[in-house]
N, C-alpha and C positions, 0 to 999 in steps of 0.2 A: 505724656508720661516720659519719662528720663532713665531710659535703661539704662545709659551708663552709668547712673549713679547709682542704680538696683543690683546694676553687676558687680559694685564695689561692694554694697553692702552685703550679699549674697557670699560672697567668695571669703569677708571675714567672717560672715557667720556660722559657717558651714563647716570651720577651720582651718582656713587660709588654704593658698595656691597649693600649699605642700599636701595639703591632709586628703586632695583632690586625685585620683585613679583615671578617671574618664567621666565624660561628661556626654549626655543623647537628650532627644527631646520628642515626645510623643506628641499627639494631636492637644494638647490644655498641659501636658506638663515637663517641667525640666528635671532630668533622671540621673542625678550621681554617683558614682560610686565610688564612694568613700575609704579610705585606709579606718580610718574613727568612726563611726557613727556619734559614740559618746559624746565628740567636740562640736558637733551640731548644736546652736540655740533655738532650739523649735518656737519657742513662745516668740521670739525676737523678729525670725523671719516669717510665723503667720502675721506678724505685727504691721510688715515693711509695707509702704505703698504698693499696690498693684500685684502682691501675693494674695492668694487664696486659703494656704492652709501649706500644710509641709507635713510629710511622715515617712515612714521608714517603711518599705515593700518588696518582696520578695531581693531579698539582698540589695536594694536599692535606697537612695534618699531621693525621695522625691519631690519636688517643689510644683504645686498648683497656679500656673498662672494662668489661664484661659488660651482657649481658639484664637489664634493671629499673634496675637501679645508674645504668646514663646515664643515664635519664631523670632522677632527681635531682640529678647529678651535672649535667648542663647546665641545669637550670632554679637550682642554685645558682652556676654560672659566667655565667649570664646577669644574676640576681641582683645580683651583684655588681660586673661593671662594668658598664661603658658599651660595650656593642659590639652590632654589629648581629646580626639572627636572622635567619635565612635557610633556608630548603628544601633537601633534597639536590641536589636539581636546580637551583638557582639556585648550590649551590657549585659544581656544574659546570661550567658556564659558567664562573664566577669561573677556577677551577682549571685549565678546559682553555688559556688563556689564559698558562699557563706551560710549555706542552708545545712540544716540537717535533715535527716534523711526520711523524714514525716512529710517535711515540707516541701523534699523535692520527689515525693511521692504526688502531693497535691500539684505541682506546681508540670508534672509528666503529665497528669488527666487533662487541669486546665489546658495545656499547649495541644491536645491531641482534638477535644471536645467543641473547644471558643472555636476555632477555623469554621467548624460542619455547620454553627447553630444555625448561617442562611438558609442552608437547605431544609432543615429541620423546621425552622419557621416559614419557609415560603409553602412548603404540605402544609404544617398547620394553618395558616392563613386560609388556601385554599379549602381544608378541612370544615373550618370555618364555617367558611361561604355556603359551600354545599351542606350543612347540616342546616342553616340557616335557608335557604333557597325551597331544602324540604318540608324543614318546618311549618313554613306559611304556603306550602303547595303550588309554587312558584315552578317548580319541576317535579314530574314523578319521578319514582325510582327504577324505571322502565326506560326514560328515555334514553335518548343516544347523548345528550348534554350531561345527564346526569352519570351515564359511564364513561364518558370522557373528564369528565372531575375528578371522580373517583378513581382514576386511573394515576391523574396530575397529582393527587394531592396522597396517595399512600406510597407513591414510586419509590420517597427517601427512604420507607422503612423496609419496604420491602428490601433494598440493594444495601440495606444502614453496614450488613459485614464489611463491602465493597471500601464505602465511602470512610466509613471509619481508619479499615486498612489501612488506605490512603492516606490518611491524615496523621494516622500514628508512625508507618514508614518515616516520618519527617520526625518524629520524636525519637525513634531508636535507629535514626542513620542508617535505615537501610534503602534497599530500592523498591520504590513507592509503585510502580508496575507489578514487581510482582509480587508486593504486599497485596494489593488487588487482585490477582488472581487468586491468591489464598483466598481471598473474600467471596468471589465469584464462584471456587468450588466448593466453599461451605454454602453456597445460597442454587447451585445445579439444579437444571431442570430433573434431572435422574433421579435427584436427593426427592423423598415425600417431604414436601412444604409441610411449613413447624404449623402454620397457622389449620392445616387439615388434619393434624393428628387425633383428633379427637373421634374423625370421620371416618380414616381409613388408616390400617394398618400396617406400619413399616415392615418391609424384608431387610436381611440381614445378610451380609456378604461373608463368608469364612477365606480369611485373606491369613495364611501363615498359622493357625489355629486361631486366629483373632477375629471374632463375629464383634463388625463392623456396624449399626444401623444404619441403614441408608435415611437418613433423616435432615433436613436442611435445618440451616442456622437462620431463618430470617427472622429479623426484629431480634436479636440478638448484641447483647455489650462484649460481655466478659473474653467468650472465647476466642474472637476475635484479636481482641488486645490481647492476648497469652498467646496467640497463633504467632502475630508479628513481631511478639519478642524474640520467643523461640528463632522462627526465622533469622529475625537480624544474627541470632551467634550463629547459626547453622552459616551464612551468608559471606558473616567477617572470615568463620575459621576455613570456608573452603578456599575462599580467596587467598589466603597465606598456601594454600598448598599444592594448588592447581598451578601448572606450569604459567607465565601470562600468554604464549601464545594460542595456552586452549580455554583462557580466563571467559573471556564473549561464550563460550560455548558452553561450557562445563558446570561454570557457577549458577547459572541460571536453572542450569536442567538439575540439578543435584538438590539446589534450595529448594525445587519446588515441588522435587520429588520426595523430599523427605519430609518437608515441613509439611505436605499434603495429607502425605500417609499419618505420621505422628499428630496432625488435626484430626481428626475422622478416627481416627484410633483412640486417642485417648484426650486430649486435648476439648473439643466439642464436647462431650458428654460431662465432662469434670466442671468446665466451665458452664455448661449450661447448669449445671444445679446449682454451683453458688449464684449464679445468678436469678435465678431460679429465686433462690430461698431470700437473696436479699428482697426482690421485687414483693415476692409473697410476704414477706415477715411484716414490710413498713403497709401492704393493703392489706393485714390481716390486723395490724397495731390502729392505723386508720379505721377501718370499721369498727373495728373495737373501743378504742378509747375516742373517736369523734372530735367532737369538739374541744376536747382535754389535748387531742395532740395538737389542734391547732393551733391551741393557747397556748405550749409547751414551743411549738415551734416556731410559731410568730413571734415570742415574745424574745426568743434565745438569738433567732437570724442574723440581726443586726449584730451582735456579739462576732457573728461567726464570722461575717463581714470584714469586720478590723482582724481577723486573724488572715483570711485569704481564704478559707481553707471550703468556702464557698464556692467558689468554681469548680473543686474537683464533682460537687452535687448533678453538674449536668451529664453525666455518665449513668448517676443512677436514677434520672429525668429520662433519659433517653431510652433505659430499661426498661422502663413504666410507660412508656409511648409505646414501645415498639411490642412488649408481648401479650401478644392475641387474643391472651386473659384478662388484659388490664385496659389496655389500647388508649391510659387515660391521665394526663400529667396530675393531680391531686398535690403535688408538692410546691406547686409553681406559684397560684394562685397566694397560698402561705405566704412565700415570699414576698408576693408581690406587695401585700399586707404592712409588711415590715418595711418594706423601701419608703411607700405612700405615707406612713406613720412618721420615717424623719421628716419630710417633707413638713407636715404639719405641724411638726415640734420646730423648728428652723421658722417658718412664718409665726410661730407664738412672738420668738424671740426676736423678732424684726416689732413686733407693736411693744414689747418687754424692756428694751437693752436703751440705753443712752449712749449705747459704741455708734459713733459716726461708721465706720468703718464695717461693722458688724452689723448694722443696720440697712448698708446699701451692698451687703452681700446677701442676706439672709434670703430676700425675696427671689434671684434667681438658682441660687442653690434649690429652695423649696420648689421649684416649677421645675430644675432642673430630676428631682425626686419624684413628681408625678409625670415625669416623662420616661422614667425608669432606672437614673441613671442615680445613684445617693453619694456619692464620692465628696463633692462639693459641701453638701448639708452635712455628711456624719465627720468629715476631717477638716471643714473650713469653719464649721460652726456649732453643732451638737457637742462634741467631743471635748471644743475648748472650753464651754461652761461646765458640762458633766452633767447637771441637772436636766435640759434638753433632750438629750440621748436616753436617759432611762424613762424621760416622758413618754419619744418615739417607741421605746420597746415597750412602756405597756400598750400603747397604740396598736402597738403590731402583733400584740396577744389578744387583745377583743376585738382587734380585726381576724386576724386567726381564727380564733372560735368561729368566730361568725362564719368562717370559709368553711371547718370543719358542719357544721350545724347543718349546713346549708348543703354538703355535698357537691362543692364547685371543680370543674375540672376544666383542664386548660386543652387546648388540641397540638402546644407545640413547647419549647424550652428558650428561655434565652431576653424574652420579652415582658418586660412589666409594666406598672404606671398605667397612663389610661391608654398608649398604644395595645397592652395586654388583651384591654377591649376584642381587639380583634381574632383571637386565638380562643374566644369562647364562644359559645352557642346554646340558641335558648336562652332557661332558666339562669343558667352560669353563669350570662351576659350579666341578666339584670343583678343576680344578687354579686357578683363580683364589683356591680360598679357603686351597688350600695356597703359594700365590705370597704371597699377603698374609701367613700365617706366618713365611716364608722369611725376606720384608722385612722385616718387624720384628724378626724374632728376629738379622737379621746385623747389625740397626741395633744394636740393644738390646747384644751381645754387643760390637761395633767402641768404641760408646760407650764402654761399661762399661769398655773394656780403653786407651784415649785418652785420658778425661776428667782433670781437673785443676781441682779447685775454683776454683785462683786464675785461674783464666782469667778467671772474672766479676770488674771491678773498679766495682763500683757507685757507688765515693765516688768516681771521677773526677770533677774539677770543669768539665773543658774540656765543648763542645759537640762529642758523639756525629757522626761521620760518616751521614748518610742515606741510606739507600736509598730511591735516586728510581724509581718506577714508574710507570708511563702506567696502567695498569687497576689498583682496588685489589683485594681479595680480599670474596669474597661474604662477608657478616656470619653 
C-alpha cells in the first residue's frame, strides 16, 4: 500500500491543505477537522485504495482506514503537509464547537456513559454466568459460591451513583473525587436502600422546616447526573471567591456541603421521578405494545445510528438495569437486532455487486457487524448503495419483533453481535441467538432480492451529501 500517494490524494479530496483545522487518528480511523465539510468528495475518497468509507461525526470528517493501516496512513498525511497534530480529545473540543445544542446534549451523555460500559458489562457477564450456573443446578442459591457471585456481579449497580459521578466529573470539569462522594452519600448506609422500599419504611429528617426522606439513590441515573452538574457551578463559583490560601480547604468543604444538602433536599426526589417515569413509561410501552415496539425499534435503530444520537441510549440502558423493578436491559437485545441485520445486508452485497472493491470489503465489514461493531458495513457499504441499508432495517424489524414476542432481556449494556451471547440467560440465550439469525437472514434475503449494482456511482465528481452526527461510532 502507498500511503504517500493516499495522503496526496486524501488532502485534495477533503479540500486541500488550507481547508484542514487539525488532524488525529483513532484506533481504524483518520479524524479531521474541517473549516468546509461541504468541500469534502465523499464518494471519491470511499472510492480511494485502502479507504473504507468517509463521513462526517460529531463535528468531525472522518476517514475509515482500518487497525495498523492509519497509523501509516496519518503519519504520511502529516508528513506531507503542513497541518496541525492534535489528540482525540483536543478534536473534541475543536468539533464540539460545530454542534448544536441537541447534539451536544447527546454527545455530554455519550462522553459520561461509553467510559463506565466495562464495569456495567463485566456484572452483566458475571450476571450471566450465575443465572446460568443456577439454571442447570450447578449451584444452589444457598451456597457460599453462589453469594460470592452475586456479590461480584450486582456491585456496579449497587455503587452505579458512585461510578457514574466519576465519570460525569470529567464531563462538567469538575473534581471527580468529590463528584464521588456526592455519589457515596446518595447511596449511605444511613439512607434506607431504594431496592427495600417496598419492604420497610423510610424516616424523615426535618432539617430547616424541610422533611428530607432518608432514602438512598441506588441503581439510580438521573439524580446523580443533576447532582454533578449542580456541583461543578457551586465548585467553579466558590473557587473565584475563596481567598487561594484557603482554596485546598474551603472549596472542598463548601461544594460538598451544599451540593449534599441541595441533593437529598430536592435534587434526589425530582430526579428520581423523571427517572422513574422514563424507565416505567418505555416497560409499560414494552409490555403493551410487544412485539410492535420491537418492530418499531429495530427497524428505526440503524437510522438512529447515522445520527449518533445512539449513544446517548446507554443512560436510559442503565436506568433499566439498575432499577429494582425492572433489573432488566429489554432495549439492548432490539438493538442488537439491528446491528446483526447490517451485517447480513453487507454479505447479500458481497455475492450481488461486480465492485472489486466493494466485494473484498463487504465480507469483513459483515463479520465486523456480528461482532457488534456496524460502522464499517452501514458507512463503508450499506449506505453507498442505499438499497442495502433499508434491507438491513427491515432485518432489524423482524429481528425486533422476534426480540419483543419472545421477551428477551439482556443482563448488561454496551455489547451486541454474538459476543451479546454472553449477557443473556436461559431462554434469552436461545431465542436471542435465533433473533440474530432471523435478522440477518431477512436482511440478507430483502438485500439479495432489492440490490442493484448501479446504485453505487463512485465516479461521481460532485461532493457526497454528509451525514451529520453529534456521537461518532465506537472504533
Amino acid at each position: 500500500m502507498n500511503y504517500n500517494k493516499l495522503a496526496e490524494e486524501l488532502l485534495d479530496l477533503v479540500g486541500g491543505e488550507e481547508n484542514i483545522s487539525s488532524v488525529a487518528h483513532c484506533a481504524t480511523r483518520l479524524r479531521f477537522v474541517l473549516k468546509d465539510d461541504a468541500k469534502a468528495q465523499t464518494k471519491k475518497i470511499a472510492a480511494l485504495d485502502g479507504v473504507k468509507g468517509a463521513f462526517s461525526s460529531a463535528g468531525q470528517y472522518q476517514v475509515i482506514i482500518g487497525q495498523g493501516a492509519v497509523n501509516d496512513a496519518y503519519d504520511a498525511l502529516v508528513n506531507r503537509a503542513h497541518i496541525t497534530e492534535s489528540s482525540v480529545d483536543e478534536q473534541k473540543v475543536a468539533a464540539a464547537q460545530k454542534l448544536n445544542i441537541v447534539q451536544r446534549f447527546c454527545r455530554m451523555l455519550s462522553g459520561i456513559f461509553v467510559p463506565i460500559i466495562p464495569a456495567i458489562v463485566a456484572c452483566g457477564l458475571l450476571m450471566g454466568l450465575l443465572n446460568t450456573l443456577t439454571s442447570f443446578k450447578v449451584i444452589g442459591t444457598t451456597s457460599g459460591l453462589y453469594q460470592l457471585l452475586n456479590m461480584f456481579s450486582n456491585a456496579a449497580f449497587v455503587f452505579l451513583p458512585m461510578i457514574i459521578a466519576f465519570s460525569a466529573a470529567k464531563t462538567f470539569k469538575t473534581n471527580p473525587f468529590l463528584a464521588a462522594v456526592i455519589g457515596a452519600i446518595m447511596i449511605h448506609p444511613d439512607l434506607l436502600n431504594a431496592w427495600n422500599l417496598g419492604l420497610q419504611k423510610a424516616t424523615t429528617l426535618n432539617v430547616f422546616g424541610l422533611h428530607i426522606a432518608m432514602v438512598g439513590y441506588q441503581g439510580t441515573v438521573i439524580p446523580v447526573l443533576i447532582a454533578v452538574w449542580v456541583m461543578s457551578k457551586i465548585e467553579h463559583f466558590v473557587h473565584k471567591i475563596v481567598p487561594n490560601v484557603l482554596d485546598i480547604l474551603l472549596t472542598p468543604f463548601i461544594t460538598v456541603l451544599l451540593t449534599g444538602f441541595i441533593t437529598l433536599a430536592f435534587i434526589g426526589p425530582v430526579g428520581r421521578l423523571i427517572g422513574d417515569g422514563i424507565s416505567f413509561g418505555l416497560k409499560d410501552f414494552y409490555i403493551a405494545a410487544g412485539p410492535i415496539a420491537g418492530l418499531i425499534f429495530g427497524g428505526f435503530y440503524s437510522a438512529i445510528v447515522i445520527t449518533g444520537i445512539h449513544h446517548s441510549f446507554h443512560a436510559i440502558e442503565a436506568g433499566l438495569l439498575a432499577n429494582p423493578a425492572i433489573k432488566i436491559n429489554f432495549l439492548l437485545p432490539i438493538w442488537a437486532m439491528a446491528n446483526v441485520a447490517q451485517g447480513g445486508a453487507a454479505l447479500a452485497v458481497y455475492f450481488r455487486t461486480s465492485n472489486k472493491k466493494i466485494k473484498a470489503l463487504a465480507p469483513p465489514s459483515a463479520l465486523s457487524c456480528f461482532l457488534g461493531i456496524t460502522e464499517p458495513a452501514i458507512f463503508g457499504v450499506n449506505l453507498r448503495y442505499g438499497r442495502p441499508f433499508i434491507g438491513g432495517a427491515i432485518g432489524g424489524a423482524i429481528g425486533g419483533l422476534y426480540m419483543g414476542l419472545m421477551k428477551v432481556g439482556m443482563n448488561g449494556l454496551g455489547v451486541t453481535g454474538i459476543p451479546g451471547i454472553a449477557i443473556t440467560s436461559g431462554w434469552s440465550m436461545v431465542n436471542y441467538t435465533i433473533g440474530m439469525g432471523i435478522a440477518a437472514g431477512v436482511a440478507f434475503l430483502v438485500t439479495a432480492l432489492i440490490f442493484q449494482d448501479k446504485d453505487l456511482d463512485a465516479d461521481d465528481d460532485t461532493p457526497a451529501p454528509l451525514v451529520q452526527t453529534p456521537a461518532g461510532q465506537q472504533a
